[in-house]
C-alpha positions in Angstrom: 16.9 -19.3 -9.5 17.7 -15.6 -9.6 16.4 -12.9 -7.6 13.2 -11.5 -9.2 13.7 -7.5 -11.0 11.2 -5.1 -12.0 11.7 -4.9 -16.0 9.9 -2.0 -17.1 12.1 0.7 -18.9 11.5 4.5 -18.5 7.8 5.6 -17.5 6.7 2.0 -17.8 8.8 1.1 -14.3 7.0 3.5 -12.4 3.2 4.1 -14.5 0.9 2.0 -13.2 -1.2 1.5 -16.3 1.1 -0.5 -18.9 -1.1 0.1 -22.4 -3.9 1.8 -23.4 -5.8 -1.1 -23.7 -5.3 -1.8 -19.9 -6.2 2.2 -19.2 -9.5 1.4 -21.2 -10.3 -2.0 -19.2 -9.4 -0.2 -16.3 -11.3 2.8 -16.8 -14.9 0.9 -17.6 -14.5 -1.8 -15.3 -14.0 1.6 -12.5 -17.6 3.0 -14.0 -19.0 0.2 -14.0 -18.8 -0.5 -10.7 -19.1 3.6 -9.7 -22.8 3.0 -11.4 -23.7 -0.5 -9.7 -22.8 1.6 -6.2 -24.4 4.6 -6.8 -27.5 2.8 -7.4 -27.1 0.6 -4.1 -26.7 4.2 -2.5 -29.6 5.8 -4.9 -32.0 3.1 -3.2 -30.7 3.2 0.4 -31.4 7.1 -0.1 -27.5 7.8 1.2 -25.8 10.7 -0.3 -22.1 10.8 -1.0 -20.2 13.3 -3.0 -19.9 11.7 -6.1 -16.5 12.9 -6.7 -15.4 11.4 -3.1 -16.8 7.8 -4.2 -15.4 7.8 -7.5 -11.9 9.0 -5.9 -12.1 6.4 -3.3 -13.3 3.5 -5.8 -10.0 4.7 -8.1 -7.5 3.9 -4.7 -9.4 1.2 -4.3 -8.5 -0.6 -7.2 -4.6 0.8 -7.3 -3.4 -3.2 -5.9 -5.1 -4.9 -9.2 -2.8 -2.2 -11.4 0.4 -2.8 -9.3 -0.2 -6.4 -9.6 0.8 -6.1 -13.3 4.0 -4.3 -13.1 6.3 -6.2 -15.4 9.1 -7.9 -13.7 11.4 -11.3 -14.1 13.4 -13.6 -13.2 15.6 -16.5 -14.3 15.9 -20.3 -13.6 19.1 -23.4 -14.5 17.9 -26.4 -12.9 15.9 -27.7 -9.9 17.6 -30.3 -9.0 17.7 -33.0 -11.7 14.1 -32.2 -12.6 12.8 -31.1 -15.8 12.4 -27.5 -15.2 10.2 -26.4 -18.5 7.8 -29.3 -16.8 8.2 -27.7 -13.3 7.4 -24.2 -14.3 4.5 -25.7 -16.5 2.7 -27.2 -13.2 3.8 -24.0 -10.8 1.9 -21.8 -13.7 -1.7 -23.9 -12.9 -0.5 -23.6 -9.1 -0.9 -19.9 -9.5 -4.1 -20.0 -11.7 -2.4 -19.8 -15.0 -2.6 -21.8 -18.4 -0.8 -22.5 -21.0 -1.9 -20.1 -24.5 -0.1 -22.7 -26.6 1.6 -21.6 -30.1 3.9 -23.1 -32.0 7.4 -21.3 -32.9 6.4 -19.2 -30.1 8.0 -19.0 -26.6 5.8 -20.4 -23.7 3.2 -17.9 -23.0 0.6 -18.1 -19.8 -2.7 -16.3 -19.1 -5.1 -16.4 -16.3 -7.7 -18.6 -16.1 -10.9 -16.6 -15.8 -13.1 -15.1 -18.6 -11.0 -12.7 -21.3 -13.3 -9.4 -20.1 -12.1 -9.8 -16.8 -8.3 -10.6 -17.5 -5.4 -7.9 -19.0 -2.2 -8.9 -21.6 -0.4 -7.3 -19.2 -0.8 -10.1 -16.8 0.9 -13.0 -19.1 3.6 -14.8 -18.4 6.1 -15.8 -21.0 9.0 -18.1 -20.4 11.7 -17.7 -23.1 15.0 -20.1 -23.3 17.8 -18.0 -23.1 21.5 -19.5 -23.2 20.9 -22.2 -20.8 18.8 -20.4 -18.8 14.7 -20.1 -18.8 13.6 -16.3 -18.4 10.3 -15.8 -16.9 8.7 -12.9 -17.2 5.7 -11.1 -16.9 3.6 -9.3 -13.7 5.4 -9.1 -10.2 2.8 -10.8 -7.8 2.2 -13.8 -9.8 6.2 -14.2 -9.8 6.7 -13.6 -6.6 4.2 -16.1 -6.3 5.3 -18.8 -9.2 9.0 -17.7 -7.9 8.2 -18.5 -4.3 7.0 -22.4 -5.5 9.8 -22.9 -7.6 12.4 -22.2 -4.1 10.0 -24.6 -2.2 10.7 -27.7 -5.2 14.8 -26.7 -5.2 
């Protein structure tokens, strides 16, 4: 199993937001949840600057957009074990299934409701001379990476 690397080429490696659609999601989900707390606020009769909250409900949700930075890594063989099968049972470990297609390289999503989940946090596992390349966000493959050394 190889080390894990951040993948993303140019601005991608360093924006935070990795599409538009992301930006979008992003950006509604934020006001969404600006309007649900100034109305908690409204009805307890507190008053915050509405440019402080807003700034400090954007920090706030910074970790969910680092989450997604692309990133990879690459596994041979775990011992005699099927590895395709290993990576397939590590992915649920982590809260991921399988988006099957045929012709198509192995592709993972979460598994909560599509509103609340980003393309940017897939995870596609491509056979590559020998080698299984697994890509996709950096905490889940630290995480999926991190079960994969505990089976080795």
């Amino acid at each position: 199993i190889t080390e894990l690397k951040m993948t993303g080429r140019g601005l991608q490696r360093w924006a935070l937001i990795q599409s538009w659609s992301q930006f979008v999601s992003w950006l509604a989900w934020l006001c969404l949840a600006f309007l649900a707390v100034e109305l908690v606020f409204l009805l307890l009769e507190v008053d915050v600057p509405r440019p402080l909250l807003f700034a400090g409900m954007a920090i706030g949700t910074l970790p969910s957009l680092v989450w997604t930075l692309p990133a990879e890594f690459r596994v041979r063989s775990l011992r005699g074990r099927d590895v395709g099968q290993v990576l397939v049972l590590a992915t649920r470990g982590i809260g991921y299934v399988s988006m099957k297609a045929e012709g198509q390289p192995m592709r993972y999503r979460q598994q909560v409701p599509h509103f609340v989940r980003w393309r940017e946090a897939e995870i596609q596992i491509i056979a590559e001379g020998g080698w299984l390349r697994v890509a996709g966000p950096e905490m889940p493959l630290r995480n999926l990476r991190r079960e994969l050394l505990d089976l080795a």
